[in-house]
PyMOL Python script that loads the backbone (N, CA, C, O; Angstrom):
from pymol import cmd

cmd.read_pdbstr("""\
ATOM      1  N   UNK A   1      19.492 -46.489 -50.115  1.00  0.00           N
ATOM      2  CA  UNK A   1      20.408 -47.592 -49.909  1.00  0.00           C
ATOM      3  C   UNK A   1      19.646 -48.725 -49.228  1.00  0.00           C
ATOM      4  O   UNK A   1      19.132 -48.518 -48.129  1.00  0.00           O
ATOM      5  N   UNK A   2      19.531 -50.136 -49.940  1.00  0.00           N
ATOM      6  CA  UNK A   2      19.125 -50.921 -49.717  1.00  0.00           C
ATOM      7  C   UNK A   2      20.058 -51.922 -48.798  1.00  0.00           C
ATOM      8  O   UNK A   2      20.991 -52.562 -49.286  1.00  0.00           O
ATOM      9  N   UNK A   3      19.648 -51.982 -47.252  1.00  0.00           N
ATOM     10  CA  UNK A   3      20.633 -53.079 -46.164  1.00  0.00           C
ATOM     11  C   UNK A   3      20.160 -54.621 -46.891  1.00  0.00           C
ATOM     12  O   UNK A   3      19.081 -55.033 -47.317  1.00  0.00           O
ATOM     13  N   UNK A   4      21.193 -55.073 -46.819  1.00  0.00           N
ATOM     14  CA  UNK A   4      20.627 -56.769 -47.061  1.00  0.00           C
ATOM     15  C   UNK A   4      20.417 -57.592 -45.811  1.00  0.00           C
ATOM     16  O   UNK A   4      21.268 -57.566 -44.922  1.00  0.00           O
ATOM     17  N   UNK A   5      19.255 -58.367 -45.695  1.00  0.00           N
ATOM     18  CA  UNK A   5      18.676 -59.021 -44.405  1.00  0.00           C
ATOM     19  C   UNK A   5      20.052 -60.021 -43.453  1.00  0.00           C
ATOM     20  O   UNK A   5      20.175 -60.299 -42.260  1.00  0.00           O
ATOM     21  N   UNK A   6      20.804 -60.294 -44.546  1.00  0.00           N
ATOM     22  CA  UNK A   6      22.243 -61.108 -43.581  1.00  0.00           C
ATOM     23  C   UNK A   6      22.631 -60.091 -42.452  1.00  0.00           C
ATOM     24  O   UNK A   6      22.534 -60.448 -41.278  1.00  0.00           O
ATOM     25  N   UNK A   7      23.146 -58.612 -42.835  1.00  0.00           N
ATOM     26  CA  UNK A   7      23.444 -57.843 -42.461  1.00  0.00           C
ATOM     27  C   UNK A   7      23.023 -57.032 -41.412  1.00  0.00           C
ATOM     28  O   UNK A   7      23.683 -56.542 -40.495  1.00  0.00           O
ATOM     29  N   UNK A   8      21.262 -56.915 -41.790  1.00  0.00           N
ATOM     30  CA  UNK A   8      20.589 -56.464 -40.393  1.00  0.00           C
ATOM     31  C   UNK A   8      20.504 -57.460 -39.705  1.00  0.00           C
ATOM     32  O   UNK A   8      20.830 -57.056 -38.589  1.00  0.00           O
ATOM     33  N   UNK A   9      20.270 -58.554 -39.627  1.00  0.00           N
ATOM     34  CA  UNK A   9      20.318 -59.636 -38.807  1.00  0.00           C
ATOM     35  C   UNK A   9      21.680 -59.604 -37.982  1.00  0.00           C
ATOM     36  O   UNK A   9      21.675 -59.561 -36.751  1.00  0.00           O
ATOM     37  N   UNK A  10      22.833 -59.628 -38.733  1.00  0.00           N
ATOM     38  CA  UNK A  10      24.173 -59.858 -38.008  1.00  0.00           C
ATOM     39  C   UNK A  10      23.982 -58.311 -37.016  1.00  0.00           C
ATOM     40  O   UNK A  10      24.802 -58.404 -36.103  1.00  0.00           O
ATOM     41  N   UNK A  11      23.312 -57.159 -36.913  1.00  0.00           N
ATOM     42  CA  UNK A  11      23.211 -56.185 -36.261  1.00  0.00           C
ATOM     43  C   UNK A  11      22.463 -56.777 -35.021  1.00  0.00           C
ATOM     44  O   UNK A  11      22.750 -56.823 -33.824  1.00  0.00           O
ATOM     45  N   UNK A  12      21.574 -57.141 -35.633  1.00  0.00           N
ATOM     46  CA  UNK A  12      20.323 -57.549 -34.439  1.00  0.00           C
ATOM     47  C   UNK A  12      20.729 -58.144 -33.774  1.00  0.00           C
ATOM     48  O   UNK A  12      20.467 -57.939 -32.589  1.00  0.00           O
ATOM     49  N   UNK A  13      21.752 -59.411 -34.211  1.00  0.00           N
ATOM     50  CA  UNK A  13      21.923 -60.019 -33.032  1.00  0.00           C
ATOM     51  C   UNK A  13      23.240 -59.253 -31.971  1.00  0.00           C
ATOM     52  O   UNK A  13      23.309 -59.338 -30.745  1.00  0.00           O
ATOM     53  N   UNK A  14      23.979 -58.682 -32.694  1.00  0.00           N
ATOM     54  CA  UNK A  14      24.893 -57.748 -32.216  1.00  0.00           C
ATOM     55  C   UNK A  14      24.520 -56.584 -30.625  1.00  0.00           C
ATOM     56  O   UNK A  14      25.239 -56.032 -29.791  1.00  0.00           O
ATOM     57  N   UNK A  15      23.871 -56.617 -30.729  1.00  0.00           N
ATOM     58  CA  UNK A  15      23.113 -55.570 -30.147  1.00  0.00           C
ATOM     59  C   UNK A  15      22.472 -56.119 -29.153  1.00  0.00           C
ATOM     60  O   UNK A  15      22.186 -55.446 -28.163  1.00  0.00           O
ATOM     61  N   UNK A  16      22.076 -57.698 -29.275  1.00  0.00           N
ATOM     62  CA  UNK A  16      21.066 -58.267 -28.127  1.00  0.00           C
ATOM     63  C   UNK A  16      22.324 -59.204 -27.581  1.00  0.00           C
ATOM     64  O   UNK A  16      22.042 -59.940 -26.636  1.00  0.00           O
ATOM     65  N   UNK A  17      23.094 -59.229 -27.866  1.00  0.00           N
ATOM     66  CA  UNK A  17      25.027 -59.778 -27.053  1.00  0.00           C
ATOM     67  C   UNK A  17      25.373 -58.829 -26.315  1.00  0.00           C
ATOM     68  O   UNK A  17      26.249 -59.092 -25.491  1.00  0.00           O
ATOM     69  N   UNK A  18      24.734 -57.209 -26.357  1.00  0.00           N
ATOM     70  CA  UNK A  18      25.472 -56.486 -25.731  1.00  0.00           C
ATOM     71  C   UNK A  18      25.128 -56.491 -24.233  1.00  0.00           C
ATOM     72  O   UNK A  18      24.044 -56.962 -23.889  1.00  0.00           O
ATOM     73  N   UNK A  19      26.197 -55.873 -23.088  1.00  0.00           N
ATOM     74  CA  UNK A  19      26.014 -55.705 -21.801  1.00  0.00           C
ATOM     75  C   UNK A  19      26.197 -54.675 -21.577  1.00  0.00           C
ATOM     76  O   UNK A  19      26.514 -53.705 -22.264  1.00  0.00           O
ATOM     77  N   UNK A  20      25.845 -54.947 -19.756  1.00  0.00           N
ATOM     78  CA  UNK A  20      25.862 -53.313 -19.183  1.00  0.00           C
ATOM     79  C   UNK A  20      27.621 -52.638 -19.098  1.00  0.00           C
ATOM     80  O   UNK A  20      27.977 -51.469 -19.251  1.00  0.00           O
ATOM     81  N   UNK A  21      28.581 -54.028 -18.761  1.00  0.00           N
ATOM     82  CA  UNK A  21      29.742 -53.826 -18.538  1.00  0.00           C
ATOM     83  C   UNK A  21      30.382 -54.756 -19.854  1.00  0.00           C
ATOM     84  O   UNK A  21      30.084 -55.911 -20.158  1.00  0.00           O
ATOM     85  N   UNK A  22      31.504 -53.700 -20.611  1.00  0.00           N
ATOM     86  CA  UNK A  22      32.116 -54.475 -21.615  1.00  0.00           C
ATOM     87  C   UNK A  22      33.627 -54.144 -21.816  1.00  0.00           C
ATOM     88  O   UNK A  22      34.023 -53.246 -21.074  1.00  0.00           O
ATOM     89  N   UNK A  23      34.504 -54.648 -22.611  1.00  0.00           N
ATOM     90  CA  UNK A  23      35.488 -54.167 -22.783  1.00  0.00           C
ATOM     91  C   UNK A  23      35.610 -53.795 -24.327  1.00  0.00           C
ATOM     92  O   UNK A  23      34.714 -54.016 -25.142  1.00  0.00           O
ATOM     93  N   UNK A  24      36.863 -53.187 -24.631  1.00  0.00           N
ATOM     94  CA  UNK A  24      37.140 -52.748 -26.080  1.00  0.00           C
ATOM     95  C   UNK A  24      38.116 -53.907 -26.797  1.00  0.00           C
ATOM     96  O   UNK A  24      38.613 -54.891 -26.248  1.00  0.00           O
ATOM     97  N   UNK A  25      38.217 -53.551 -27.972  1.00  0.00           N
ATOM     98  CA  UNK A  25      39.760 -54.467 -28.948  1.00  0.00           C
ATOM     99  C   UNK A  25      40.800 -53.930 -27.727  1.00  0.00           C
ATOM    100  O   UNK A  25      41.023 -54.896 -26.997  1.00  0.00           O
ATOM    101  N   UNK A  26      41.495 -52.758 -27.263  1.00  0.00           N
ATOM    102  CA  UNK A  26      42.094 -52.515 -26.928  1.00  0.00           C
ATOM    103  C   UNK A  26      42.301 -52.948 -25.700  1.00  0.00           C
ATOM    104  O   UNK A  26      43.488 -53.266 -25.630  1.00  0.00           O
ATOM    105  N   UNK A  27      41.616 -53.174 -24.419  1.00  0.00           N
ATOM    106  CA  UNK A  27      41.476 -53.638 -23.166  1.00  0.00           C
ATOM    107  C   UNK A  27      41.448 -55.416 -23.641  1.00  0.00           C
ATOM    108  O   UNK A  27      42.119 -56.064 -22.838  1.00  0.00           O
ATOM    109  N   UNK A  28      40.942 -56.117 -24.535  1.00  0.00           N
ATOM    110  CA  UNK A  28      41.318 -57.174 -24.707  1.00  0.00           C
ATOM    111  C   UNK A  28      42.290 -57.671 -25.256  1.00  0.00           C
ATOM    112  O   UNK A  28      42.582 -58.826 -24.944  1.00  0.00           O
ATOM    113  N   UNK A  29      43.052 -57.000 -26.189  1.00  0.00           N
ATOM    114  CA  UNK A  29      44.128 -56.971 -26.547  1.00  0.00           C
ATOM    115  C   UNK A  29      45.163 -56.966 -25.743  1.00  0.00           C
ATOM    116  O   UNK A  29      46.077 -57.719 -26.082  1.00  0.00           O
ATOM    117  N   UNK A  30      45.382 -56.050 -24.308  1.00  0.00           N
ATOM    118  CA  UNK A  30      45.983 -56.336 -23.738  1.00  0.00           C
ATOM    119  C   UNK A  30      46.084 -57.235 -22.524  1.00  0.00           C
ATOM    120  O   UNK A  30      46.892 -57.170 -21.598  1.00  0.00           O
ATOM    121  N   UNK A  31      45.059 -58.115 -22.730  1.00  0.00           N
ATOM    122  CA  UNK A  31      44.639 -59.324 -21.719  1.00  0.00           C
ATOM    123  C   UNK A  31      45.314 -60.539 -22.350  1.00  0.00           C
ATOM    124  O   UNK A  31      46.201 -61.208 -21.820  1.00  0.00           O
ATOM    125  N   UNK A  32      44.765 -60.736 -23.575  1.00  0.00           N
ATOM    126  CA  UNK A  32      44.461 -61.977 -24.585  1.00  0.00           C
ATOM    127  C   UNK A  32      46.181 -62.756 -24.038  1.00  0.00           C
ATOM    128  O   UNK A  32      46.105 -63.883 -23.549  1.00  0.00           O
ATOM    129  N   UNK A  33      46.864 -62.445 -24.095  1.00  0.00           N
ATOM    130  CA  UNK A  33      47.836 -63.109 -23.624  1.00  0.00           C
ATOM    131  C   UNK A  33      48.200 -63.702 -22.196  1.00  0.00           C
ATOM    132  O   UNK A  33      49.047 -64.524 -21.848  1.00  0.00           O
ATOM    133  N   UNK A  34      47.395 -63.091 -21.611  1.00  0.00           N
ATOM    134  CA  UNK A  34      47.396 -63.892 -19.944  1.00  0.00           C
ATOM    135  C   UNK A  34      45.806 -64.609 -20.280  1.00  0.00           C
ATOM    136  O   UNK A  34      45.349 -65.223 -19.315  1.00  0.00           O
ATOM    137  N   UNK A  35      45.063 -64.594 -21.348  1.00  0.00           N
ATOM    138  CA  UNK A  35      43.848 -65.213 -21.022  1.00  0.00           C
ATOM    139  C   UNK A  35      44.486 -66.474 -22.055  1.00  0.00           C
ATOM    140  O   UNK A  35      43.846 -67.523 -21.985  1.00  0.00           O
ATOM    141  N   UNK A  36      45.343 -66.474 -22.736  1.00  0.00           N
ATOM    142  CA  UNK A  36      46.004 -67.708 -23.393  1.00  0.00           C
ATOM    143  C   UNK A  36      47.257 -68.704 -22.762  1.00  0.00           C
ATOM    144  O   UNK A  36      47.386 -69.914 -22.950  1.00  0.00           O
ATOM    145  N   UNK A  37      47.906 -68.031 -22.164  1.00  0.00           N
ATOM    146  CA  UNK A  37      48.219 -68.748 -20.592  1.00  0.00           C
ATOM    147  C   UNK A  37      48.068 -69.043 -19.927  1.00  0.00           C
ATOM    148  O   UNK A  37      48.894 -69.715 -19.309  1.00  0.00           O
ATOM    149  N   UNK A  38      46.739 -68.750 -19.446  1.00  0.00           N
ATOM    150  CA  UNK A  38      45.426 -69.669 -18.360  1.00  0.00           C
ATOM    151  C   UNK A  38      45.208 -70.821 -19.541  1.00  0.00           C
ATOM    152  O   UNK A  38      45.526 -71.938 -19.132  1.00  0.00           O
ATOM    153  N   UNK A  39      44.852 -70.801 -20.575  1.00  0.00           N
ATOM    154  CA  UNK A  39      44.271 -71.813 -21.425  1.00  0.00           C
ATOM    155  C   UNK A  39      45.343 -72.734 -21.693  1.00  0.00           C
ATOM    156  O   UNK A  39      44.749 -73.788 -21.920  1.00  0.00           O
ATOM    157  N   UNK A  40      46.200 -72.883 -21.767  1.00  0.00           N
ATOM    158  CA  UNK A  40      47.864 -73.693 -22.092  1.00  0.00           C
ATOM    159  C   UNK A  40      47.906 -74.395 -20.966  1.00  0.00           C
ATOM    160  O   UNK A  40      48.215 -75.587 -20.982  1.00  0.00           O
ATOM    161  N   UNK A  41      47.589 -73.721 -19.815  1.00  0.00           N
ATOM    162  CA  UNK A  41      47.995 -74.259 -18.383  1.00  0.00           C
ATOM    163  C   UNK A  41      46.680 -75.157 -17.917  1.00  0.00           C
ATOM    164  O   UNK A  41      46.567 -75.755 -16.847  1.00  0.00           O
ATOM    165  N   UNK A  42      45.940 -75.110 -18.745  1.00  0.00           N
ATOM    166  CA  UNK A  42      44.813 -75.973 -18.278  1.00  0.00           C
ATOM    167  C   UNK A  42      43.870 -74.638 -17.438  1.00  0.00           C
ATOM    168  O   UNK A  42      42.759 -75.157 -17.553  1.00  0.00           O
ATOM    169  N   UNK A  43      43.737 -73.988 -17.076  1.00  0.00           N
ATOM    170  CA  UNK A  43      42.976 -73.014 -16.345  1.00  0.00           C
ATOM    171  C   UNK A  43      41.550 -72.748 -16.764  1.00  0.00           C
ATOM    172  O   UNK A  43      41.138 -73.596 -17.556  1.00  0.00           O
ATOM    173  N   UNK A  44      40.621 -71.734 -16.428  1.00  0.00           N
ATOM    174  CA  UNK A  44      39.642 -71.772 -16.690  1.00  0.00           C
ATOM    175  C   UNK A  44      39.372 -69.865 -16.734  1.00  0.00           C
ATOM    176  O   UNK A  44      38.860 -69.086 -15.931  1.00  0.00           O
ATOM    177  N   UNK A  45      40.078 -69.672 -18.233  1.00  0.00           N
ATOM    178  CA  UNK A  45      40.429 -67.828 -18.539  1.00  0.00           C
ATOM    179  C   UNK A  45      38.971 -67.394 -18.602  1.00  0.00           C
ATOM    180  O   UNK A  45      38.572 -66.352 -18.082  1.00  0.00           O
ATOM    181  N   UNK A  46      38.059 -68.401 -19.385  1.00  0.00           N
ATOM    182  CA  UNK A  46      36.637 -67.892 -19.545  1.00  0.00           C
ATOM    183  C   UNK A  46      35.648 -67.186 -17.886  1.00  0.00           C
ATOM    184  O   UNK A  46      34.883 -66.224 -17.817  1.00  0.00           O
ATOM    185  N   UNK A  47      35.961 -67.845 -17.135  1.00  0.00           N
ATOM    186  CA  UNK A  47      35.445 -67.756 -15.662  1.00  0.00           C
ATOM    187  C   UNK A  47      36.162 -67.228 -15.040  1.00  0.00           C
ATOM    188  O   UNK A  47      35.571 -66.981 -13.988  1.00  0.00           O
ATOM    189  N   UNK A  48      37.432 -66.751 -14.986  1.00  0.00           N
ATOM    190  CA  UNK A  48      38.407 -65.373 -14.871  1.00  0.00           C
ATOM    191  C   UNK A  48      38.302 -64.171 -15.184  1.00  0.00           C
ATOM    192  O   UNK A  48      38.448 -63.147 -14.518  1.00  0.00           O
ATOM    193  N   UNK A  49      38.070 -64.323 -16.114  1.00  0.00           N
ATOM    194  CA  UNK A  49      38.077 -63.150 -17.332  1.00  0.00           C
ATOM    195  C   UNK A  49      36.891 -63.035 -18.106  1.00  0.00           C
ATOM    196  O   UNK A  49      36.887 -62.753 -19.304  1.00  0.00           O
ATOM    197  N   UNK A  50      35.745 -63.286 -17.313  1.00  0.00           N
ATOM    198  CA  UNK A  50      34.734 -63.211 -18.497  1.00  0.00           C
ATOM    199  C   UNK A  50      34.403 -61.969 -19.443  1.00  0.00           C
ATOM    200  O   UNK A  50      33.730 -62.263 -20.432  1.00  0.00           O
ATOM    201  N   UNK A  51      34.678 -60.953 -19.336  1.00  0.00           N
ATOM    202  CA  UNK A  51      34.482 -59.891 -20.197  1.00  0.00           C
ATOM    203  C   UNK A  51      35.586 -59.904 -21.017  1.00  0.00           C
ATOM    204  O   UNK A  51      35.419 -59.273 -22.060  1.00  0.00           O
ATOM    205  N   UNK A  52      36.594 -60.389 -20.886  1.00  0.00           N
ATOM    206  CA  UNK A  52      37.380 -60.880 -22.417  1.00  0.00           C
ATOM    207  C   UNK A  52      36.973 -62.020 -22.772  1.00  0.00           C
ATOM    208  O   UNK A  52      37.300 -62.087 -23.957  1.00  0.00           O
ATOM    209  N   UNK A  53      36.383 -63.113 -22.447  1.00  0.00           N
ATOM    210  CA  UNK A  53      35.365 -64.085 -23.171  1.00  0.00           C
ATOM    211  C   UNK A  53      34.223 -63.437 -23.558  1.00  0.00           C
ATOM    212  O   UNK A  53      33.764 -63.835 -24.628  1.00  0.00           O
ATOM    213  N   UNK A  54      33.733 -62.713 -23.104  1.00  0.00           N
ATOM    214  CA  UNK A  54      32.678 -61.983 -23.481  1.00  0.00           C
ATOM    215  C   UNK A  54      32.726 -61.183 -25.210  1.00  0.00           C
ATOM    216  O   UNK A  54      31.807 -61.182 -26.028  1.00  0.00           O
ATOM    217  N   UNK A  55      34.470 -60.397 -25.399  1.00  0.00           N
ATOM    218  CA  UNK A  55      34.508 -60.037 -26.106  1.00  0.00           C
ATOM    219  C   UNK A  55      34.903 -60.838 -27.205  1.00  0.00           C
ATOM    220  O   UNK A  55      34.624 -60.517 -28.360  1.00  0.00           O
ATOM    221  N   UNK A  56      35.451 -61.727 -26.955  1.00  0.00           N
ATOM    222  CA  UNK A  56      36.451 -62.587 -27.663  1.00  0.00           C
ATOM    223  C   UNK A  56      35.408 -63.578 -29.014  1.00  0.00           C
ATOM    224  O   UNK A  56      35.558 -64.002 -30.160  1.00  0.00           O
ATOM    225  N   UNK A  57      34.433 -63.548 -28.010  1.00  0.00           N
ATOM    226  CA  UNK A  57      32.961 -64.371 -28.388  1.00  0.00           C
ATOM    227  C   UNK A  57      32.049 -63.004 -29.756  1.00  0.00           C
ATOM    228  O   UNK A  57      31.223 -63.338 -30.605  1.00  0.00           O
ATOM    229  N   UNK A  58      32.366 -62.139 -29.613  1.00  0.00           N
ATOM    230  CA  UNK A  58      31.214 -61.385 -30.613  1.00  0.00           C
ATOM    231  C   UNK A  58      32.446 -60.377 -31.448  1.00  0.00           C
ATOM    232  O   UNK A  58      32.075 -59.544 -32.275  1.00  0.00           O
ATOM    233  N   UNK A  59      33.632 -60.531 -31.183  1.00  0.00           N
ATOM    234  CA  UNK A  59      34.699 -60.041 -31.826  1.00  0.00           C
ATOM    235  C   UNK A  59      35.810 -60.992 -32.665  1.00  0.00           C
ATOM    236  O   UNK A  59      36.717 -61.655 -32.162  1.00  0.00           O
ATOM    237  N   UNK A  60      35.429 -60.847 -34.266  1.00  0.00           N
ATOM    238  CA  UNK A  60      36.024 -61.775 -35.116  1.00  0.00           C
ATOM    239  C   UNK A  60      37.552 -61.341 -34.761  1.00  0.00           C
ATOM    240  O   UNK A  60      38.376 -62.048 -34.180  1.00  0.00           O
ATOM    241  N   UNK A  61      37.723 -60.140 -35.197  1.00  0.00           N
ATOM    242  CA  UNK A  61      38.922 -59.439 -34.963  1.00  0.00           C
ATOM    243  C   UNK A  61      39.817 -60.100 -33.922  1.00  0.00           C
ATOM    244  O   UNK A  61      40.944 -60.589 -33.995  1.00  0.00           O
ATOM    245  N   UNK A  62      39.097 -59.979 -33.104  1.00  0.00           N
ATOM    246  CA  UNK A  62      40.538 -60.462 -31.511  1.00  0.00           C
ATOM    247  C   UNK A  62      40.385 -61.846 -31.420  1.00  0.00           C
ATOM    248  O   UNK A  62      41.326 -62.499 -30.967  1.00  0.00           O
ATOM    249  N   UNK A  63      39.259 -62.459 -31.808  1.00  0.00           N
ATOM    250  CA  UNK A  63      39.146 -63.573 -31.704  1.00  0.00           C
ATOM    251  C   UNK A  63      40.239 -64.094 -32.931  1.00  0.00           C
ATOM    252  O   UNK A  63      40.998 -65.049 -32.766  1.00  0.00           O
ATOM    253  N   UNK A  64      40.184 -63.470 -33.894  1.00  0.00           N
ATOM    254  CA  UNK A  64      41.687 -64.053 -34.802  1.00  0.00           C
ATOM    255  C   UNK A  64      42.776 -63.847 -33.928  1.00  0.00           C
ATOM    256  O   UNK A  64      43.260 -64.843 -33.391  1.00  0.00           O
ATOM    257  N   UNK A  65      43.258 -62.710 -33.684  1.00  0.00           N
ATOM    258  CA  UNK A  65      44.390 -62.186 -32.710  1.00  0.00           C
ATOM    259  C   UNK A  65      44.462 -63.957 -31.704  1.00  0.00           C
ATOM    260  O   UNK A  65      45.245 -64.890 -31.889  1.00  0.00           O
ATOM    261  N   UNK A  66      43.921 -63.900 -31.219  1.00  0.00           N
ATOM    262  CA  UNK A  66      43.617 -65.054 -29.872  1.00  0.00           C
ATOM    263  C   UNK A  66      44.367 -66.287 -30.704  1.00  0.00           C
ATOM    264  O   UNK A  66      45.426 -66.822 -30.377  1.00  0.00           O
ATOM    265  N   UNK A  67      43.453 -66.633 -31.992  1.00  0.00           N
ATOM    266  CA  UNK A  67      43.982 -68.021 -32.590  1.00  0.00           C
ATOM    267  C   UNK A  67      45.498 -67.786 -33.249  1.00  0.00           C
ATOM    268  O   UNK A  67      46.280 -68.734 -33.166  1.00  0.00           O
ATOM    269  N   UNK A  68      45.815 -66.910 -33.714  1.00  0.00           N
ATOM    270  CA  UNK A  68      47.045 -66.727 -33.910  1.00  0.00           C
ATOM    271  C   UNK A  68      48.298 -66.657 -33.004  1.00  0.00           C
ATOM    272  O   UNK A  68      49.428 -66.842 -33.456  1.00  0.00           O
ATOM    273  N   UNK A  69      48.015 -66.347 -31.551  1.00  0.00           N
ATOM    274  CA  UNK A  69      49.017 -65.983 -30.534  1.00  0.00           C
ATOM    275  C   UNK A  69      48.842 -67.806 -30.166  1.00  0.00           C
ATOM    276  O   UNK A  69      49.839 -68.378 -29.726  1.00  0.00           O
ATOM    277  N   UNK A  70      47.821 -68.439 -30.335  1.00  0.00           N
ATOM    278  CA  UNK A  70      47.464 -70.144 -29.697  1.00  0.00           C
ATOM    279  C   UNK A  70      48.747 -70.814 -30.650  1.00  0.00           C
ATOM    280  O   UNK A  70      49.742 -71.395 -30.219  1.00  0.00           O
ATOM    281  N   UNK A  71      48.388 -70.540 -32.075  1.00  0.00           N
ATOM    282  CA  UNK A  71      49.326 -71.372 -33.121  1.00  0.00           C
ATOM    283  C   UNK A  71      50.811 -70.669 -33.300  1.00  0.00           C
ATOM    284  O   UNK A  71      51.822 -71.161 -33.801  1.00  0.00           O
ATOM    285  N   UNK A  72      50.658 -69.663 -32.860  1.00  0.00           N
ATOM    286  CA  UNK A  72      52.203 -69.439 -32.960  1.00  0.00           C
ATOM    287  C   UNK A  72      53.112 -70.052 -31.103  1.00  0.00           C
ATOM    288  O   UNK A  72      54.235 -70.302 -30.663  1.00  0.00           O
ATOM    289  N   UNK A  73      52.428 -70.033 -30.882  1.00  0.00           N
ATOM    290  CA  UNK A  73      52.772 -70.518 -29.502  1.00  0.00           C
ATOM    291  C   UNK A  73      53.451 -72.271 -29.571  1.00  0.00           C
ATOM    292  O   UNK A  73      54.455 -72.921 -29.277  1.00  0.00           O
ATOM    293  N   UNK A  74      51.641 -72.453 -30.377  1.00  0.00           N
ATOM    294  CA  UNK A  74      52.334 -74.201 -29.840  1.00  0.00           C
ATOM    295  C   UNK A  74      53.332 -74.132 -31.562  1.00  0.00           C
ATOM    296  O   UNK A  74      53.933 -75.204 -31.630  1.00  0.00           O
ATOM    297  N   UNK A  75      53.542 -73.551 -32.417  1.00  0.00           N
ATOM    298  CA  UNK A  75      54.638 -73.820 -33.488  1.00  0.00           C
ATOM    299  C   UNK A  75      55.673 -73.879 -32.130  1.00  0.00           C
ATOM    300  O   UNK A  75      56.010 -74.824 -31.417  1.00  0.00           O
ATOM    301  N   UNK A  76      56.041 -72.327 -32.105  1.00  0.00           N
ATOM    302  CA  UNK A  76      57.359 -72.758 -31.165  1.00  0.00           C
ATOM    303  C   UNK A  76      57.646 -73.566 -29.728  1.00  0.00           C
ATOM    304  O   UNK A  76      58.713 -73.797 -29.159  1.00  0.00           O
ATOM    305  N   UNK A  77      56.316 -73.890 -29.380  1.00  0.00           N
ATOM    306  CA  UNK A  77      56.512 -74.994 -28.204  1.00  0.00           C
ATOM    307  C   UNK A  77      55.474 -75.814 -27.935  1.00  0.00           C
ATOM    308  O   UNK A  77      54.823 -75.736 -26.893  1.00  0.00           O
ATOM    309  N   UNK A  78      55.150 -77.051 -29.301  1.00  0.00           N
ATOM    310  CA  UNK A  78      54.711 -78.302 -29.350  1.00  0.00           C
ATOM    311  C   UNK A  78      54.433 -79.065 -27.971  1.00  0.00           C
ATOM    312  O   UNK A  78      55.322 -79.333 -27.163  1.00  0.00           O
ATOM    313  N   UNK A  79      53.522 -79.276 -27.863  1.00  0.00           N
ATOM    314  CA  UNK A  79      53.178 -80.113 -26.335  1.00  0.00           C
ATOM    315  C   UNK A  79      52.824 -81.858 -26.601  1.00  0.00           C
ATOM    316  O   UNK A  79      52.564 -82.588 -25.645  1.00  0.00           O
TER     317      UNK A  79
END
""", "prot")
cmd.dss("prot")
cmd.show_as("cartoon", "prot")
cmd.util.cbc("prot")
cmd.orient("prot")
């Protein structure tokens, strides 16, 4: 089985993002909503919460989750 170079690359860099301390989908998942209420309120969730910025940053997955809870938010309450 032949890897294609996009692929090991997207590993490589995967791997050199990683830390000593991290969280899961699941531990950010249940943040992402107080780390999107710091962000609404003007706050600063990244420097709070950096290990859910941490994850949020190398995780497409939650990082959708994140933009979806942002746009369904301001649908129902336009600022």
């Amino acid at each position: 089985m032949k890897i294609k170079e996009k692929t090991l690359l997207e590993v490589v860099n995967s791997l050199g993002m990683t830390k000593e301390v991290e969280i899961g989908c699941e531990d950010c998942f249940k943040k992402v909503d107080q780390f999107v209420e710091m962000l609404r309120e003007g706050g600063e969730p990244d420097k709070i919460m950096p290990l859910v910025q941490e994850h949020l940053n190398v995780c497409a997955c939650c990082k959708e989750e994140l933009e979806a809870l942002i746009s369904a938010l301001e649908a129902e309450d336009p600022k």
